[in-house]
C-alpha positions as CSV (number, residue, x, y, z in Angstrom):
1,X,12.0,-45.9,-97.3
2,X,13.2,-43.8,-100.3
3,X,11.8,-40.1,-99.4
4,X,10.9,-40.0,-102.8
5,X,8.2,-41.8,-102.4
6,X,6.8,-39.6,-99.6
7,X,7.5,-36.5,-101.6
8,X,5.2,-38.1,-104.1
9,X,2.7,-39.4,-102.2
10,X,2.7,-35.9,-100.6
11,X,2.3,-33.9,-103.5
12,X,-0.2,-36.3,-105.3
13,X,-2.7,-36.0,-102.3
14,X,-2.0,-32.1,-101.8
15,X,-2.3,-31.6,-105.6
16,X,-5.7,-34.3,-105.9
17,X,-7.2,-31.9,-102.4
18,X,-6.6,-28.2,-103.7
19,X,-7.7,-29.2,-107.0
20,X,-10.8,-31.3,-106.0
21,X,-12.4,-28.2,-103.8
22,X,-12.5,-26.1,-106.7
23,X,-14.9,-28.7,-108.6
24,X,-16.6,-30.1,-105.0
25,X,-17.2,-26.5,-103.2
26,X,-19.8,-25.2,-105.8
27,X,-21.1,-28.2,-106.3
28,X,-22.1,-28.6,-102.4
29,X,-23.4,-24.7,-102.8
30,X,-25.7,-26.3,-105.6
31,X,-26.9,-29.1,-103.3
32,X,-26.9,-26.0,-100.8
33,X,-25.2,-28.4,-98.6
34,X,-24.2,-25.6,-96.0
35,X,-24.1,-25.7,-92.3
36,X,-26.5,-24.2,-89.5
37,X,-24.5,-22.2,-87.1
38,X,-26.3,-23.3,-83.1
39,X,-27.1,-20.0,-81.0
40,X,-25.1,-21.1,-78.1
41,X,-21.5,-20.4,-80.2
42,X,-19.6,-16.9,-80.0
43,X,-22.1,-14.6,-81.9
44,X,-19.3,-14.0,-84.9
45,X,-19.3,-17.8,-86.1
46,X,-23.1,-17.0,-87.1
47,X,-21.5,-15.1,-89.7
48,X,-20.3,-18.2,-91.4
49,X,-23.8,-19.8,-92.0
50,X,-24.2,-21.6,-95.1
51,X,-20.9,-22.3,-95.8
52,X,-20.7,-25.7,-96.9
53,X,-19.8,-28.5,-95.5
54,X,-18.7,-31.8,-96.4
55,X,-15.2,-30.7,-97.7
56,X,-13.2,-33.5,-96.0
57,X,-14.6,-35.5,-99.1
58,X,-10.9,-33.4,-100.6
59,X,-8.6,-34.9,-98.2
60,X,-10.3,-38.3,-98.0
61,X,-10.1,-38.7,-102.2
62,X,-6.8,-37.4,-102.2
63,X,-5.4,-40.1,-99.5
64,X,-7.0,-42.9,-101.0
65,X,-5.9,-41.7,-104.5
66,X,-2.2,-41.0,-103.0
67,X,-1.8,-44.3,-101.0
68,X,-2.8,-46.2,-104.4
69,X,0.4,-44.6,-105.8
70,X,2.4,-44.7,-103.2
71,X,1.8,-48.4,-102.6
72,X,2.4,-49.0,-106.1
73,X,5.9,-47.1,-105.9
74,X,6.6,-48.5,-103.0
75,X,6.0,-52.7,-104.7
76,X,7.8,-51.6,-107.9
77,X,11.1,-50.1,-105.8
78,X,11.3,-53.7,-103.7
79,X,10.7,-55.8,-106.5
80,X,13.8,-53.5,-109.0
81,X,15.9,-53.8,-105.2
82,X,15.2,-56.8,-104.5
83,X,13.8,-56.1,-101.0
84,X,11.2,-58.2,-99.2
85,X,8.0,-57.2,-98.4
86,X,6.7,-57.1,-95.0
87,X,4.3,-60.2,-94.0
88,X,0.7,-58.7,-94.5
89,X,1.7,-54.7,-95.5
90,X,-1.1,-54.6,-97.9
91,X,-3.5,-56.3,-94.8
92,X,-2.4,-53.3,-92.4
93,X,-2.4,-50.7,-95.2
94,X,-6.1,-51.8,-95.7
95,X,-7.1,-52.0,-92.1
96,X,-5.8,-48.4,-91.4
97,X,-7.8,-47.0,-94.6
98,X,-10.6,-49.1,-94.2
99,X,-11.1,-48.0,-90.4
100,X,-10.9,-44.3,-91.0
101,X,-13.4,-44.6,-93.9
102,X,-15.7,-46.7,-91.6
103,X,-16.2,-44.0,-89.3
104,X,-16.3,-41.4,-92.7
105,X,-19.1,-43.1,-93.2
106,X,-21.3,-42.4,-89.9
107,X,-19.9,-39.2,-90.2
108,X,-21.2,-38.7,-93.9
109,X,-24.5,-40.2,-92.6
110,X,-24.6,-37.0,-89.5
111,X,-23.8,-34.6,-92.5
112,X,-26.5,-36.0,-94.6
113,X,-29.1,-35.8,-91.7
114,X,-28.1,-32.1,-91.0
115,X,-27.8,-30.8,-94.7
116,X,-30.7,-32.7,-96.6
117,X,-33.0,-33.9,-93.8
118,X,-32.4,-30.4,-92.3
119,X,-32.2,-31.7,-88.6
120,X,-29.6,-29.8,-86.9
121,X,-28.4,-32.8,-84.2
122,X,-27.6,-34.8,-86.9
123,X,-27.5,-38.4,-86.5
124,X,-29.2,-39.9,-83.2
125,X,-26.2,-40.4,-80.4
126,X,-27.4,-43.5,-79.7
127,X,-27.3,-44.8,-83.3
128,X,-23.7,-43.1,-84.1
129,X,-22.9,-44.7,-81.1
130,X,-23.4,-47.9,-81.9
131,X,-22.2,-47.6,-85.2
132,X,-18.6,-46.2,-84.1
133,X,-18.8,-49.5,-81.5
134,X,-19.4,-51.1,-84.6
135,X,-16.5,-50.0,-86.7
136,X,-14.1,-50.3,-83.8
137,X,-14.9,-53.5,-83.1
138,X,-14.0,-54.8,-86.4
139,X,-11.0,-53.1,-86.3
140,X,-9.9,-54.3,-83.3
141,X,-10.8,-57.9,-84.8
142,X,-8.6,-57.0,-87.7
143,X,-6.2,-55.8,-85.2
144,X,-6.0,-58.8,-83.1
145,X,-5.5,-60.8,-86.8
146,X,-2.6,-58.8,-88.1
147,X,-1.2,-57.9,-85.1
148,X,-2.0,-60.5,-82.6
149,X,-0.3,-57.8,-80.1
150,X,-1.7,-57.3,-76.4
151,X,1.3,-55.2,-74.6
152,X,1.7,-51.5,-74.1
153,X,5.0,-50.0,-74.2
154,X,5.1,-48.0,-70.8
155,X,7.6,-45.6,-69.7
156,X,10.0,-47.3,-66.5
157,X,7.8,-49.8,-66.7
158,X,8.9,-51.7,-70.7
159,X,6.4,-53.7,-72.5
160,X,3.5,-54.3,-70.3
161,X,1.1,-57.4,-71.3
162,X,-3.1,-56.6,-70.4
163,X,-3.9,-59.6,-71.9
164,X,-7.7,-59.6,-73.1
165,X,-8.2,-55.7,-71.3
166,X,-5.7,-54.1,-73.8
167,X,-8.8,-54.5,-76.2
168,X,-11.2,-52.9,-73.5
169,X,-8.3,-50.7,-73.1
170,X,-8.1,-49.5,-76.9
171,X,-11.9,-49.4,-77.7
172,X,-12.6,-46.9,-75.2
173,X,-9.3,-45.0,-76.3
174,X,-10.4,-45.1,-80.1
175,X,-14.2,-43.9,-79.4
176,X,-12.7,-40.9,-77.5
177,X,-10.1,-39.9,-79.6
178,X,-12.2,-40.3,-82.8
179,X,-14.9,-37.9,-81.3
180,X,-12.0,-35.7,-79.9
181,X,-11.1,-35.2,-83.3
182,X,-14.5,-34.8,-84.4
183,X,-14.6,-31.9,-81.5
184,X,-11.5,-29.9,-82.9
185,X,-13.3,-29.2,-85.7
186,X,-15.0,-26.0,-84.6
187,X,-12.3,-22.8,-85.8
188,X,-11.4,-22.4,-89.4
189,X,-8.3,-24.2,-90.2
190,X,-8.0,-25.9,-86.6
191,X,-8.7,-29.7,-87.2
192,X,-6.4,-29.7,-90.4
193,X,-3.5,-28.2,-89.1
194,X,-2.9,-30.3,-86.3
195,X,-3.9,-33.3,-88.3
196,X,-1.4,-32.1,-90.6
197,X,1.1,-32.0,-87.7
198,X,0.4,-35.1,-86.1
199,X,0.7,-37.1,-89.5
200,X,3.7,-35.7,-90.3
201,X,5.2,-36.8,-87.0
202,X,4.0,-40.0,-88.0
203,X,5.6,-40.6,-90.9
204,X,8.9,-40.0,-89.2
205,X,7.7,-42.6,-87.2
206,X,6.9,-44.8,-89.1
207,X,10.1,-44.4,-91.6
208,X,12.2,-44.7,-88.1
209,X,10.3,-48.2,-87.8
210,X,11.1,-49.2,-91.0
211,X,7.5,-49.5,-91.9
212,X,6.7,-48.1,-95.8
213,X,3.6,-48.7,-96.2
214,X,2.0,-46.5,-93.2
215,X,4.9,-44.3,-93.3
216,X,3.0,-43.8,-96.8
217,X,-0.7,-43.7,-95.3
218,X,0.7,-41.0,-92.9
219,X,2.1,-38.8,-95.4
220,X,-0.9,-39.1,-97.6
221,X,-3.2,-37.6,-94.9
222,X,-1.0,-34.9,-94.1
223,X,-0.5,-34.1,-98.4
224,X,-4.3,-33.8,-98.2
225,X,-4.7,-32.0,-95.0
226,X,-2.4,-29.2,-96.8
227,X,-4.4,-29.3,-99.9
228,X,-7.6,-29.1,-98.2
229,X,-6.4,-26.1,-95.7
230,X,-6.3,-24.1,-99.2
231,X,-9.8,-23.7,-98.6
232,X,-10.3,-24.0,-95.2
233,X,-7.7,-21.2,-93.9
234,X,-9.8,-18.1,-92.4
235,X,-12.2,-17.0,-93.8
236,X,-13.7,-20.8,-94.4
237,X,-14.9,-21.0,-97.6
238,X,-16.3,-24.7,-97.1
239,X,-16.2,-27.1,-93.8
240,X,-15.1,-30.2,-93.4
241,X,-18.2,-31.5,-91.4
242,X,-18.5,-34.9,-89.7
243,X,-17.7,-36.1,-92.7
244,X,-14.0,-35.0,-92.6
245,X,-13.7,-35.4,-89.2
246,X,-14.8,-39.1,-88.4
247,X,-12.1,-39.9,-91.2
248,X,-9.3,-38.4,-89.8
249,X,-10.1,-39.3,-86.3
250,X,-10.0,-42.7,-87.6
251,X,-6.9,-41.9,-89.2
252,X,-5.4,-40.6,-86.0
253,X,-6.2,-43.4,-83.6
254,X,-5.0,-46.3,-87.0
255,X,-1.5,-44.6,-86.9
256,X,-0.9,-44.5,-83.1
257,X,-2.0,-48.2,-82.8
258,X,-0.6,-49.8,-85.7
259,X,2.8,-48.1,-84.6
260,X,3.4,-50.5,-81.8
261,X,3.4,-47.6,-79.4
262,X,0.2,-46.4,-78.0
263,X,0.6,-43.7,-76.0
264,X,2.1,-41.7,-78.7
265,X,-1.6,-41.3,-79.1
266,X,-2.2,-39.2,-76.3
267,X,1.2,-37.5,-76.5
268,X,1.1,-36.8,-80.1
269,X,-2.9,-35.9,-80.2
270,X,-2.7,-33.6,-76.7
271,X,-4.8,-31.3,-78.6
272,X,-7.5,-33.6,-79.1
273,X,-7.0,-34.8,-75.6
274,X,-7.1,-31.4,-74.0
275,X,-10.7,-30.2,-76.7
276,X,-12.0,-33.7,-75.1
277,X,-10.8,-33.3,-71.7
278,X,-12.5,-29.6,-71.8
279,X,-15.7,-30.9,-72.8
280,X,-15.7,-33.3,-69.8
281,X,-14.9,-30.8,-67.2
282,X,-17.1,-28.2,-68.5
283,X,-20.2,-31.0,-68.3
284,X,-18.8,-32.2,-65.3
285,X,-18.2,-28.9,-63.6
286,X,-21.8,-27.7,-64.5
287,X,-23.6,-30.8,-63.3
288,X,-21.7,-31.0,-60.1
289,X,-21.1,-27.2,-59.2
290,X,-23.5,-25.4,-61.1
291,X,-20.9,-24.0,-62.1
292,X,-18.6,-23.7,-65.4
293,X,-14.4,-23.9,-66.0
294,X,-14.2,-22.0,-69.2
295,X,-16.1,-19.6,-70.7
296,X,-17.1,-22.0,-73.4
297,X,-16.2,-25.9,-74.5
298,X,-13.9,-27.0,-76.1
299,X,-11.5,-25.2,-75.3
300,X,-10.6,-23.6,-78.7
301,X,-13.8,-21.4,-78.2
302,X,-12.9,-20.6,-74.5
303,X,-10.1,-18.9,-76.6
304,X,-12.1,-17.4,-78.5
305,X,-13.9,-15.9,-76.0
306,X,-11.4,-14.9,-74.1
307,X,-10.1,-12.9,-77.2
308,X,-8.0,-14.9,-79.5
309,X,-8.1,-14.6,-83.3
310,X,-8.8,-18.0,-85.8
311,X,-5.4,-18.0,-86.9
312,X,-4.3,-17.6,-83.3
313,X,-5.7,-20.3,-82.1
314,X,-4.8,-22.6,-85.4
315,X,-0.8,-21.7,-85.1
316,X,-0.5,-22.2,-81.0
317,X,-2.5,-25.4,-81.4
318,X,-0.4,-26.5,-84.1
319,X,2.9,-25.4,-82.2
320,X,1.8,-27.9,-79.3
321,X,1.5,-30.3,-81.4
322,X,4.7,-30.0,-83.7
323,X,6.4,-30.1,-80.2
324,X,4.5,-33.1,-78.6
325,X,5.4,-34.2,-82.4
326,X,8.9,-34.1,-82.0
327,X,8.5,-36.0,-78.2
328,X,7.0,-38.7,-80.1
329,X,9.6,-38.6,-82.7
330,X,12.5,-39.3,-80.0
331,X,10.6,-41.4,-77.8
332,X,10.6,-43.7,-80.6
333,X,14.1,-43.3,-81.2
334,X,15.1,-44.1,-78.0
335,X,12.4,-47.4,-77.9
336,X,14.1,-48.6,-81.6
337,X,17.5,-47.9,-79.8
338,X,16.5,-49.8,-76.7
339,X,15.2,-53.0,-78.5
């Protein structure tokens, strides 16, 4: 893929992000679309009540916006070249987008509950529940269409086929790393820098796989995850919410599984993984032991707690992941060089 096309696509969903928070963040004070801070947190986030949420609206215009263009360039370059197009790019393009704003919406619908209806749990867990089931199931469908693909590369092991269970497999996968995501939201600046990270390892990825269009997708979400970190660095002056967070965790889980190699997913996204995995223990540990692991879950407030500044926690969070970035990176080089 020309890299001028991801410089593009970059800068188009950075530019369309930065610029749309000035115009969307007094607009949500006017709706006064801020968030309720729960007593249970450290006793300093209570400082940030009211700030407004709903700002992943910035990143999720500017990747639509910037994989428009980008998928333009990208047809006009092969038709002047004279290079062919990949069977169904537009298909997988779509199902990737279309995915991550599925579960924008149920997180949009959480928001809306919590802002306007002023009822603090949001949406009811059963019904988001069902709702993600719903929107992961139709990917999957789409998945099974485009793809028709029911093998997982594993390490010693090659390409292993589950058959009917690598759908079992990958439903339970995507409704816990979507909601991992949605968990590493909780520290200024936290779920957009490592979603910034782990898209830019994918579009390596996906430009070492020879695979434009998503190499595109990828580079737009990290072009808005930049733009939209102009206004959600410490101090936050607007939140993503649920909103922002369903997408990208729709976004994470679309570029792991539409790039052949699965557990890039959990190497890539070990943040997510470990906020999850924190979560778990903590419930687990409490319910079992009556007692508890860390001083608070996730784990990014344990830090917290245990004395770590926001931008502490952001930049060694991001490190991990620009290093489980760069595994991913030459795992796939050494699968490519394999085949």
């Amino acid at each position: 893929m020309p890299f001028w096309i991801n410089l593009i696509t970059s800068a188009v969903s950075f530019s369309v992000a930065a610029v749309f928070g000035a115009v969307l963040i007094p607009w949500l004070k006017k709706l006064k679309a801020g968030a309720h801070i729960l007593e249970i947190g450290p006793r300093w986030q209570k400082d940030k009540e009211g700030t407004p949420l709903m700002g992943g609206f910035m990143f999720i215009l500017s990747t639509v916006v910037a994989t428009a263009v980008a998928y333009l360039l990208i047809t006009s370059y092969r038709s002047s070249h004279l290079v062919e197009k990949p069977e169904n790019a537009l298909l997988k393009l779509a199902l990737a987008l279309g995915s991550s704003l599925g579960y924008m919406l149920i997180g949009f619908a959480d928001d809306y509950i919590k802002v306007v209806k002023k009822r603090n749990q949001g949406f009811n867990a059963k019904a988001k529940t069902l709702c993600q089931a719903v929107v992961t199931v139709l990917y999957l469908v789409g998945h099974r269409f485009l793809y028709n693909k029911t093998s997982v590369v594993l390490p010693f092991f090659g390409e292993v086929d589950f058959g009917i269970f690598y759908y079992i497999i990958m439903a339970v996968a995507i409704y816990g790393f979507v909601n991992a995501v949605n968990l590493t939201d909780g520290v200024d600046g936290l779920c957009g820098s490592v979603t910034l990270v782990y898209s830019a390892a994918f579009t390596i990825i996906f430009v070492l796989q020879d695979n434009w269009e998503l190499s595109a997708f990828a580079t737009a979400v990290a072009g808005g995850c930049l733009g939209f970190l102009v206004w959600n660095l410490h101090p936050a002056k607007v939140f993503m919410g649920d909103t922002g967070s369903m997408f990208l965790g729709g976004c994470v889980v679309a570029m792991a599984i539409a790039s052949g190699l699965e557990l890039l997913l959990p190497l890539v996204g070990i943040i997510y993984l470990c906020e999850a995995m924190s979560d778990v223990i903590q419930i687990g540990s409490y319910k079992i032991r009556h007692k508890r692991v860390f001083k608070m879950a996730p784990i990014h407030h344990h830090f917290e707690l245990s004395g770590w500044g926001e931008y502490k926690i952001m930049f060694v969070f991001s490190g991990i992941t620009l290093v489980a970035g760069f595994l991913g990176i030459l795992a796939t080089v050494l699968y490519t060089s394999g085949k």
